[in-house]
C-alpha positions as CSV (number, residue, x, y, z in Angstrom):
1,X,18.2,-8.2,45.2
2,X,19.8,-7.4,42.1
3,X,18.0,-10.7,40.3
4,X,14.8,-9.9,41.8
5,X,14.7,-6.5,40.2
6,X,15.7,-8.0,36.8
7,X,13.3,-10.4,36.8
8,X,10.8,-8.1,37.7
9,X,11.3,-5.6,34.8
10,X,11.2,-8.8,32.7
11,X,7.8,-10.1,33.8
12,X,6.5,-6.1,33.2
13,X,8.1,-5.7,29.9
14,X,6.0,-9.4,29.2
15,X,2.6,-8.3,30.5
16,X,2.6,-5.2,28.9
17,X,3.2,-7.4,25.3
18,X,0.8,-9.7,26.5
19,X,-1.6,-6.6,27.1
20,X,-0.5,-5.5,23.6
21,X,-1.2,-9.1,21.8
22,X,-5.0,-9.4,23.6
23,X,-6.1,-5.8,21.9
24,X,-5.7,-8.1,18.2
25,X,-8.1,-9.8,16.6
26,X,-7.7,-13.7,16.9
27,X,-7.0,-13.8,13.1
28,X,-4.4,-11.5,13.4
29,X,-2.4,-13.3,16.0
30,X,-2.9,-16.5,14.2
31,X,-1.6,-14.8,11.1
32,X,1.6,-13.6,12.9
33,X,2.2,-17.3,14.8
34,X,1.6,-18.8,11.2
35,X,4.6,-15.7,9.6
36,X,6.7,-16.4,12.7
37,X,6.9,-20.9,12.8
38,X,6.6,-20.2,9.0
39,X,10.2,-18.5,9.4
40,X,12.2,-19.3,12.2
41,X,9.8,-21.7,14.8
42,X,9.9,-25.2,14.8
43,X,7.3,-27.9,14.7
44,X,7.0,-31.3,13.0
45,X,4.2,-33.1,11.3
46,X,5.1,-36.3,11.8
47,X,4.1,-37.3,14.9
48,X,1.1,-36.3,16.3
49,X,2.5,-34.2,18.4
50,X,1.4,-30.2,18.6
51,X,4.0,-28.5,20.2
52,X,5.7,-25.3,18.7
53,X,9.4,-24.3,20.0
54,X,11.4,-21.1,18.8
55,X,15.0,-21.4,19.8
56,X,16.7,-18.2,20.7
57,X,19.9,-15.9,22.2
58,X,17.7,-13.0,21.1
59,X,15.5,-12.0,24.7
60,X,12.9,-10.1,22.1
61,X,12.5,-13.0,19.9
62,X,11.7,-14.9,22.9
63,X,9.6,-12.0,24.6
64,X,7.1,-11.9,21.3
65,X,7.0,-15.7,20.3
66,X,6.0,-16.3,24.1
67,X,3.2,-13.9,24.4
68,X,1.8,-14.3,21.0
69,X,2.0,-18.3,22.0
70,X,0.5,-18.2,25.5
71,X,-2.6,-16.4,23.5
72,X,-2.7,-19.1,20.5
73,X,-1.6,-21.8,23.6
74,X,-4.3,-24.5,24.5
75,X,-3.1,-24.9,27.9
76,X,-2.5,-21.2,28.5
77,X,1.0,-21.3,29.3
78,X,4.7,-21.3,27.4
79,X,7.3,-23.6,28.9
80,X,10.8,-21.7,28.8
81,X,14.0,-23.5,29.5
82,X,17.4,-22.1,29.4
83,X,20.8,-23.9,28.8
84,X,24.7,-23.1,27.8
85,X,25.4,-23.2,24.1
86,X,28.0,-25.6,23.1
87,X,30.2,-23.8,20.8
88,X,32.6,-21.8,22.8
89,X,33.3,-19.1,19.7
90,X,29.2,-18.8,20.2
91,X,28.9,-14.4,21.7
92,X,26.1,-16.0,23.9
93,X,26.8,-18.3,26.4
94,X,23.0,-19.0,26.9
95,X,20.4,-19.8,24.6
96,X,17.0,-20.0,25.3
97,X,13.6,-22.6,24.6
98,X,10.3,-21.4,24.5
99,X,7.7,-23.9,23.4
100,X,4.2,-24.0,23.5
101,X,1.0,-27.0,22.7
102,X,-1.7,-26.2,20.3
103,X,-3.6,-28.9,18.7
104,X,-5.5,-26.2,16.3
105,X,-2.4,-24.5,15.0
106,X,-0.7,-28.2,14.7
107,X,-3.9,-29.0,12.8
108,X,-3.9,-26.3,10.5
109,X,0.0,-26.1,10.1
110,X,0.3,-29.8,9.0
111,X,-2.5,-29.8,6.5
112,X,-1.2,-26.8,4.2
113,X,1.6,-25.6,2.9
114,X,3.7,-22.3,3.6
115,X,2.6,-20.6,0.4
116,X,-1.1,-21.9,0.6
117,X,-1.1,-20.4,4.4
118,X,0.0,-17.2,3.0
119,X,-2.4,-17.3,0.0
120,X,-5.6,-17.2,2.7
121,X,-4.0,-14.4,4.0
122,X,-3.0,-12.2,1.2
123,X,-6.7,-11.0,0.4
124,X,-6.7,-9.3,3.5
125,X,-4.5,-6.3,4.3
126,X,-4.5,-6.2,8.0
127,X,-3.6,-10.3,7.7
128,X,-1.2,-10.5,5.5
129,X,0.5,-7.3,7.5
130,X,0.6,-9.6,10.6
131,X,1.7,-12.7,8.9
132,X,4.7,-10.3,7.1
133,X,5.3,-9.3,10.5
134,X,5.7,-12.4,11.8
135,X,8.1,-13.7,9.1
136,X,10.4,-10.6,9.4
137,X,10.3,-11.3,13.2
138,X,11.6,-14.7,12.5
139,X,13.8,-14.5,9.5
140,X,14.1,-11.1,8.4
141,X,15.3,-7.9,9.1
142,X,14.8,-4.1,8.6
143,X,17.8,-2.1,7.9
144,X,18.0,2.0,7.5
145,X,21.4,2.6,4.8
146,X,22.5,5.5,3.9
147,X,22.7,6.0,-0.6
148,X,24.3,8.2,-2.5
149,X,22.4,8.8,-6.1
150,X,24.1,11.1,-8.5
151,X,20.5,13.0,-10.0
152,X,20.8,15.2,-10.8
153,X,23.5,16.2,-8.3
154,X,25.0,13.9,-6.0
155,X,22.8,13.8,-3.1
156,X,22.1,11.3,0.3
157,X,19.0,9.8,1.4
158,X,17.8,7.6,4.1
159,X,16.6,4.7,2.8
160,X,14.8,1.5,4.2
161,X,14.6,-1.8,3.4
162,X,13.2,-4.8,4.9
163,X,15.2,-8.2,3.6
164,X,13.8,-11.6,4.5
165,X,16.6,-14.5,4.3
166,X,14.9,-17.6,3.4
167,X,15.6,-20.6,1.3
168,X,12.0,-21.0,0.1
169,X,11.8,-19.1,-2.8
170,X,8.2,-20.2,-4.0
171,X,7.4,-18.7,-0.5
172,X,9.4,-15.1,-1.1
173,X,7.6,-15.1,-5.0
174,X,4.2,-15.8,-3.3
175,X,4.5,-12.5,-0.7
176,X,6.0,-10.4,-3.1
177,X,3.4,-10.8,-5.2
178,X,0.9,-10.6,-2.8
179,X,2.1,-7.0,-1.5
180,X,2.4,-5.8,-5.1
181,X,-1.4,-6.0,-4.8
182,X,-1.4,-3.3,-2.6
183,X,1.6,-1.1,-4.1
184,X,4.4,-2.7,-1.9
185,X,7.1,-3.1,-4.9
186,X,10.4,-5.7,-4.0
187,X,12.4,-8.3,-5.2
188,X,13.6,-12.1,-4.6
C-alpha cells in the first residue's frame, strides 16, 4: 500500500510539471532541452540515431528532463529505466535512465555547435533565460553564502551566486557575455 501511495505522489508531482512545461512557449522549452543536453544530457551525432538520455541519482533532475522531453518527444513518451550503481562507495544505490526520441532536436543539435546554439538565443531575453536555466539544471548550481566585508565596518550579507562547472570555456565566455548584455555581470 505503502508503494502505491509513493508512486502516486510521484505521478502528481509529474503532471503538475508537465502542466507547468505546456503553459511555455515551444521556443522556450526547446531553449531549456537545448541548456540542459547542452550540459549534462547525452546524445551522439554519429549515428543517425535521435535519442536523448540524461543519467541520474537526482529524482528532480529526472522529474524536469522527463517532462520537458515528453513535450519536445516525437513519440510522446519518455522511457525510464532504473538499475543498481556499480560502485559500492556510490551514496545511491540506484541510478536512474530517462531517454527520449526526437528527430527535430537530433537534427538541430547535430548541425550546430554549443556556442552557435546559444548565440540564436542570446538576442532574446526570455530564451536565453530558459536555455541558462537549463544549463544550471544540468551542470550548475545556485548557492546562498554568507560574506563578511569590512566597509566601512565589518558587516554580513547574504549573497548569491549561481556557478556553472563546465569544461567548455568558449561556451562559459559566450553566456557571460551574452548576459552582460542585459546587466548580468560574472566571470569564467
Amino acid at each position: 500500500m505503502k508503494d502505491e501511495r509513493g508512486i502516486y505522489k510521484l505521478w502528481s508531482i509529474y503532471s503538475g510539471l508537465l502542466k507547468r512545461v505546456m503553459r511555455w512557449r515551444e521556443d522556450e522549452v526547446r531553449a531549456w532541452f537545448h541548456g540542459f543536453i547542452i550540459g549534462d544530457g547525452s546524445y551522439t551525432c554519429k549515428y543517425d540515431y535521435p535519442a536523448f538520455g540524461v543519467e541520474t541519482t537526482h529524482l528532480g533532475t529526472l522529474l524536469a528532463f522527463s517532462s520537458i522531453g515528453y513535450y519536445i518527444s516525437d513519440k510522446k513518451y519518455v522511457r525510464i529505466t532504473s538499475y543498481p550503481r556499480r560502485d559500492p562507495r556510490s551514496f545511491a544505490v540506484w541510478k536512474a535512465h530517462a531517454a527520449i526520441y526526437s528527430r527535430r532536436e537530433h537534427y538541430y543539435m547535430c548541425s550546430h555547435s554549443s556556442t552557435g546554439i546559444l548565440k540564436e538565443y542570446a538576442n532574446d531575453l526570455h530564451l536565453l533565460s530558459a536555455f541558462t536555466a537549463g544549463y544550471i539544471d544540468s551542470d550548475g548550481a545556485i548557492v546562498l553564502s554568507v560574506k563578511r566585508r569590512f566597509r566601512p565596518k565589518p558587516r554580513y550579507y547574504l549573497e548569491p551566486e549561481i556557478i556553472i562547472v563546465d569544461m567548455d570555456k568558449e561556451l562559459l565566455e559566450s553566456l557571460k557575455d551574452a548576459w552582460v548584455k542585459y546587466g548580468v555581470e560574472g566571470n569564467v
